[in-house]
C-alpha positions, 0 to 999 in steps of 0.5 A: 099661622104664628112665625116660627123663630128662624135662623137666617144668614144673610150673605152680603152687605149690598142687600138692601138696607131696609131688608137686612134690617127687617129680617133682623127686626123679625128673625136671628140673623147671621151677617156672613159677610162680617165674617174675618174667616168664612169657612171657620163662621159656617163651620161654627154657625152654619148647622144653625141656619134655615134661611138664606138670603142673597142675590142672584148677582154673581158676586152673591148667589149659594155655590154648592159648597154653600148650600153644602155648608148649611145643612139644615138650610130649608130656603134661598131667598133671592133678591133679584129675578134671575138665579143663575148663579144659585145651584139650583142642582144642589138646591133641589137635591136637598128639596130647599125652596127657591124664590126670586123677585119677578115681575117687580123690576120689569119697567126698570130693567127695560127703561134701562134697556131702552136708554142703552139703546137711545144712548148708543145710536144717538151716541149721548154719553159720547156727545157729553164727553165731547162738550165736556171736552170743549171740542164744539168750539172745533166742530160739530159733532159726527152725525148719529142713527135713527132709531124710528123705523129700525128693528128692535130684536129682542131675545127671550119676549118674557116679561122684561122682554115684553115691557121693553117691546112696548118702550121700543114701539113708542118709539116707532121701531118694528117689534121681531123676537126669538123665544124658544116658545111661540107668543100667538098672544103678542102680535110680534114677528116671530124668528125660528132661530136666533141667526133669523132674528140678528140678520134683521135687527137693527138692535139685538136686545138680550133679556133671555135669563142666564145659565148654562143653557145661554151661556155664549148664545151670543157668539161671532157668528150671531153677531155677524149675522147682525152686521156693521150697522147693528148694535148690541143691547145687554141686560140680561146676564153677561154669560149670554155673550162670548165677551171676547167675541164681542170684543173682536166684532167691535174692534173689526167694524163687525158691528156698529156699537153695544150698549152693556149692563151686564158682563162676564165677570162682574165687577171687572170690565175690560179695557176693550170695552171701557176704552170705546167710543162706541160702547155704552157700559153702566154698572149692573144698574137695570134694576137699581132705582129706589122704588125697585130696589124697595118692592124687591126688598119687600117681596124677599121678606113677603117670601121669608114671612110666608115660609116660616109662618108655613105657608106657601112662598109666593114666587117659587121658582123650585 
């Protein structure tokens, strides 16, 4: 089927390069974030639009008043697999199609994941501070935790959290879950509760998706179920965690250290958390390798082809 000639706005310039320059390769394209006055650039520009293209990051992502915005919006074309801060309400009220980029980051994020995880225990950022420092010549440095043996808890086992039990098997840790839904197809130990699953983790691992339906799942009493000796692991969206709860159970030894990609209120991180030893924090960087970052782009494209040529999107997710 030919490619019908759509208006796109696309919203933000750390979209990957090789994808903004596709989409002005193959369509009209409207950079929203040049823009001196947004609200006088949609007013002027927005009914011409059919297409947007962002990122599930909160920085990006279509507000209501976005979407509102673009009145003749006909698809959202994300790039990144969660789509927490698209208003998916909005969205569907106007029956606007939204896809994301699933499946394509899964290794990445979960090597991520699982190198918070070797970070915090064995504590390696701290021990490179402390060479850097020159604070051998004084000393050895304190003794870390084992990982081999431990319980890997990981909460939400869909994709990415599959990928990550796998990385932590490899590395001879006990694989339990909690997941709204049974897994009979992965030989996991199940927990019908969240509190179950942080009373024995070792390592708590979040890679369930953001929303309103997460939002602080993680809170004071979750982590003191998983106690002194438990660590934290957060690649999943930072509204998952009460992040003042967070930060009172690591200033009152509630438990032993957090390994962090993802915050509250990205691009801020507070001081309580930056300031600590026994806190690993990288900066929303899970997916954020050149190989992953190239097949997401080409999936948003694959998306953006296939629904101005009529046909279906391929990773729909309303």
């Amino acid at each position: 089927m030919a490619l019908k000639q759509c208006n796109v706005l696309i919203r933000g310039k750390f979209l990957p390069p090789q994808l903004i320059a596709n989409i002005e390769n193959t369509f009209t394209a409207f950079r929203l974030w040049e823009a001196e006055d947004e609200a006088a650039f949609l007013a002027e520009n927005g009914a011409k639009i059919e297409i947007l293209v962002t990122s599930g990051n909160a920085v990006m992502g279509a507000s209501a008043a976005l979407i509102a915005a673009l009145p003749n919006l006909k698809a959202i074309c994300s790039n990144g697999v969660g789509y927490d801060s698209i208003d998916m309400e909005a969205a569907r009220a106007r029956q606007i199609v939204v896809t994301n980029t699933p499946e394509v980051l899964n290794a990445c994020v979960a090597d991520l994941g699982m190198a918070l995880l070797l970070d915090v225990a064995r504590r390696l950022s701290e021990a490179d501070r402390f060479t850097r420092a020159g604070h051998w010549q004084q000393g050895r440095f304190p003794l870390s935790s084992k990982i081999g043996g431990k319980v890997c808890g990981i909460v939400g086992l869909g994709s990415i959290g599959q990928a990550v039990a796998r990385r932590a098997q490899a590395f001879d840790m006990a694989i339990h879950y909690y997941n709204p839904r049974s897994r009979p197809d992965v030989p996991y130990i199940r927990h019908d509760t969240l509190l179950s699953l942080a009373q024995q983790a070792d390592f708590l691992v979040l890679t369930l998706p953001g929303g309103p339906a997460t939002r602080q799942i993680i809170n004071a009493e979750v982590l003191a179920a998983l106690g002194p000796q438990g660590y934290l692991i957060n690649i999943a969206r930072g509204s998952v965690v009460d992040q003042q709860a967070l930060i009172a159970a690591l200033e009152g030894g509630i438990i032993a250290g957090a390994g962090l990609d993802v915050f509250e209120h990205e691009p801020q991180v507070p001081a309580a958390l930056r300031q600590r030893d026994n806190v690993v924090i990288t900066p929303h960087i899970a997916s954020s390798t050149h190989e992953t970052m190239a097949a997401m782009a080409d999936l948003v494209f694959e998306n953006m082809l296939a629904f101005a040529q009529g046909n279906a999107v391929l990773t729909r997710v309303l």
